[in-house]
C-alpha positions, 0 to 999 in steps of 0.5 A, a space after each residue: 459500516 458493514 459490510 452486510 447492512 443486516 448485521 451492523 454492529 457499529 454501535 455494539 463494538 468497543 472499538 479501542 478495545 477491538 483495536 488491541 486485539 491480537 488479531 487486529 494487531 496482527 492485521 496492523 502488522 502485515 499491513 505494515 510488513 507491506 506499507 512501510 518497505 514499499 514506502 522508503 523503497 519509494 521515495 528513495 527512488 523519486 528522491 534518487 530521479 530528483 537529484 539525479 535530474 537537478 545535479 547530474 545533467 551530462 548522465 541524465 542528457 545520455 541518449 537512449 534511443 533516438 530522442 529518448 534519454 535517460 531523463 525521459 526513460 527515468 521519469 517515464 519509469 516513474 509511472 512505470 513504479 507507481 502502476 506496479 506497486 499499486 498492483 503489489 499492494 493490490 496482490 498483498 492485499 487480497 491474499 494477506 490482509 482481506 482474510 485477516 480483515 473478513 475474519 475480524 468483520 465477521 467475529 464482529 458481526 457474529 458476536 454483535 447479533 443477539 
């Protein structure tokens, strides 16, 4: 839907052709610039908490502080992750991707109002 309800286009728009625009792939590739890297960056790092804390007791029991150890430390970084990429994409997303998606939205929008 539009984002400004007095000029939906969704009707008028060829969407499979708008989706092989240039613009609409440069979008596609920004946003993937981002998404993708973020991603293995990711799950390398769950899957590096997993096997460390299936396979590596001893380092995973070494004592931080007090009662934290490198287990809790770890895992609490995990969430630590989560809140900071959200955040990065968050960034990313109103300084790379908005501009480029309020431009295509408003070319529609001007082109679909006769």
């Amino acid at each position: 839907m539009s984002a400004n309800p007095e000029h939906d286009v969704t009707g008028d728009v060829d969407f499979v052709t708008e989706s092989q625009s240039e613009e609409f792939q440069e979008l596609r590739k920004t946003h993937r610039s981002f998404v993708f890297p973020m991603a293995i960056f990711f799950l390398v790092w769950y899957f590096a908490y997993v096997l460390l804390a299936d396979y590596f007791h001893d380092f995973m029991s070494i004592k931080v502080l007090g009662n934290i150890n490198m287990g809790i430390l770890l895992g609490l970084l995990q969430f630590v992750s989560t809140f900071a990429i959200t955040a990065a994409y968050v960034s990313f997303s109103n300084k790379k991707l908005d501009p480029k998606a309020t431009k295509i939205r408003e070319r529609l929008e001007r082109e679909g109002v006769n």
